[in-house]
N, C-alpha and C positions, 0 to 999 in steps of 0.2 A: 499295256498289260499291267494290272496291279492283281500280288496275290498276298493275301493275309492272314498271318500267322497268331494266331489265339496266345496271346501272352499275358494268362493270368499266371500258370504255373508251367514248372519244367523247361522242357529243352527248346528252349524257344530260339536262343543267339543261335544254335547251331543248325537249327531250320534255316534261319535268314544266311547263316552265310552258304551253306549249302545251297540253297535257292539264286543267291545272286552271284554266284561260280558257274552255278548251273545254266542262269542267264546268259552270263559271260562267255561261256563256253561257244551258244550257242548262235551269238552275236547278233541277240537282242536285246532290246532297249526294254524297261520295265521298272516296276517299282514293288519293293517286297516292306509289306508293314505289318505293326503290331496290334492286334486287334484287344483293349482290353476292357470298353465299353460298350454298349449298344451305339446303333448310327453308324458302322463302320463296315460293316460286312456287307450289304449292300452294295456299298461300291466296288467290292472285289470281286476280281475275275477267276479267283479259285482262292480256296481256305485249306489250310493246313491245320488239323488240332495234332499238336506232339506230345511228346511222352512226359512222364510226371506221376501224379498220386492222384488219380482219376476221380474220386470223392470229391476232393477238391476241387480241382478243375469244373467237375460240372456241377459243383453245387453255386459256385461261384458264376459260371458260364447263365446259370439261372436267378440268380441276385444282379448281375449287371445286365440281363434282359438281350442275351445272348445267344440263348435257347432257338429262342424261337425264330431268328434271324438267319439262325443256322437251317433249321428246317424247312423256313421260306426260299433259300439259297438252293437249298439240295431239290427239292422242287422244280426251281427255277432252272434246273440241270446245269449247276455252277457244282466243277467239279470238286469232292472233298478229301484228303488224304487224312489218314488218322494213324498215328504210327504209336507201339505200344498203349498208352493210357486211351490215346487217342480210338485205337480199336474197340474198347471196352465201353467208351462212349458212343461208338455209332450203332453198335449193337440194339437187338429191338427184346434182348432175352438176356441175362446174367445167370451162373448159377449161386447158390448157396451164399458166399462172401459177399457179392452184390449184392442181393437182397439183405441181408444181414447189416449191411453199413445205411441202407437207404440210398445205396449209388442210383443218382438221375442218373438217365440214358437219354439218348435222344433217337432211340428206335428210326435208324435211317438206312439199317442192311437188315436183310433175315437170318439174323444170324443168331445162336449163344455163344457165350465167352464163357469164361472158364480164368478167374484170375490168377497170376503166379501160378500158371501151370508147370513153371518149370525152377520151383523154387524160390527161395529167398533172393535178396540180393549178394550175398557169398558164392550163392550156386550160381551166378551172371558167366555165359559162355558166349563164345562167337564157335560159326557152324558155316561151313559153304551151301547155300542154299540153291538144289535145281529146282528153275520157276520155269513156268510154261512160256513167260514171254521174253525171252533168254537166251541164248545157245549156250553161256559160260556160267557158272555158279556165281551167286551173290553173296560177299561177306554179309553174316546175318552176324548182330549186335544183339542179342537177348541179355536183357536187364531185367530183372525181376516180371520177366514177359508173361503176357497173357497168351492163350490161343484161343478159336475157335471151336467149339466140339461137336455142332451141328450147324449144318449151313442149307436153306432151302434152293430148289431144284434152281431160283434165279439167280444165285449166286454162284458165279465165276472161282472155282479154286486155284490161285495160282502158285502158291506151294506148299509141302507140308514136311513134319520133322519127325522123326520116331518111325516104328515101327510096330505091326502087331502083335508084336511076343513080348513090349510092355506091358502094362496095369492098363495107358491108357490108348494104348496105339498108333494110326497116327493123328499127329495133331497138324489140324490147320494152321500158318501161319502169314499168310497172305491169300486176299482174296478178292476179287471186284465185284460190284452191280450196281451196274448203268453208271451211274457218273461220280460214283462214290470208291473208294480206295480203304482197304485197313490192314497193316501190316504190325506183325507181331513184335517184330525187331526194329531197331533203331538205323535208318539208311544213313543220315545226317552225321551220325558219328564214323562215316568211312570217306574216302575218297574216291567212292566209286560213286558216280554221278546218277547210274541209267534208272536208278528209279526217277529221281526228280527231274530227268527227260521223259519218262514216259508221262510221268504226271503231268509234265507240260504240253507233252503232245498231245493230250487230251483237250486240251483249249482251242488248238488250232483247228 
């Protein structure tokens, strides 16, 4: 099993080591690498994009001809995990701020996002999240997180934060369709493993 983690920008070491604990855990053998040119994704048996300053990320994802390998990938039903930035890039819809910077997307969920919906990075909170494929809440890591604000009928919600006697109600922050993954908050920064199991039991 090799799975590869897009390391132009962001939180890339704490992907790998979360992944190869994760491996560890589960008492298989594998190989977790850093993806920061074209030619490389192809060989992998699932892709991680992580969090960071998403402009970047995929502007850069598209200068080293990355883009599109990704998309071949996701296709090829190689599964994707995209956590924070990463969510904002699989997205096939941005509002306003997106549009505004020229943020590439690589349109690979029906989804829109909604950037820093929950503030700056001063406003960064951690929240127990109930997710549908769970029984016990998930320490959620929100960094200058993004969410979800519309998601179509193929899209899997699997959790969400707020309520509707805010401004914005609630918001999506994890969600699946078919072989793709994007979560709002950072899993990689906790010790709780069961997202990057689940995400690997999607390979088996």
């Amino acid at each position: 099993m090799k799975i590869g983690v897009i390391a132009i920008q962001g939180d890339v070491e704490e992907h790998i080591k979360a992944l190869k604990a994760t491996l560890a855990e589960r008492g298989e053998s594998g190989e977790v690498i850093r993806i920061k040119h074209r030619g490389i994704v192809g060989s992998c048996d699932a892709i991680v994009i992580p969090g960071g300053e998403s402009t970047t990320i995929g502007r850069l994802m598209e200068r080293e001809g990355i883009t599109e390998e990704l998309k071949d990938a996701a296709e090829a039903g190689k599964p994707l995990l995209g956590t924070c930035a990463g969510m904002i890039l699989l997205a096939s819809e941005g509002d306003e701020e997106v549009k505004k910077t020229g943020q590439p997307l690589l349109g690979l969920m029906d989804v829109r996002v909604k950037r820093n919906a929950f503030g700056r990075q001063r406003e960064s909170f951690e929240a127990p999240l109930r997710m549908s494929i769970f029984d016990e809440p998930f320490p959620g890591v929100f960094i200058r997180a993004p969410c979800i604000t519309h998601a179509a009928d193929t899209v899997d919600v699997l959790a969400t934060l707020g309520d509707n006697d805010d401004n914005m109600g609630k918001r999506i922050v994890a969600a699946r369709q078919d072989n793709i993954m994007a979560l709002a908050f950072h899993p990689e920064l906790t010790d709780d493993r069961r997202i990057h199991h689940y995400f690997l039991d999607t390979l088996i």
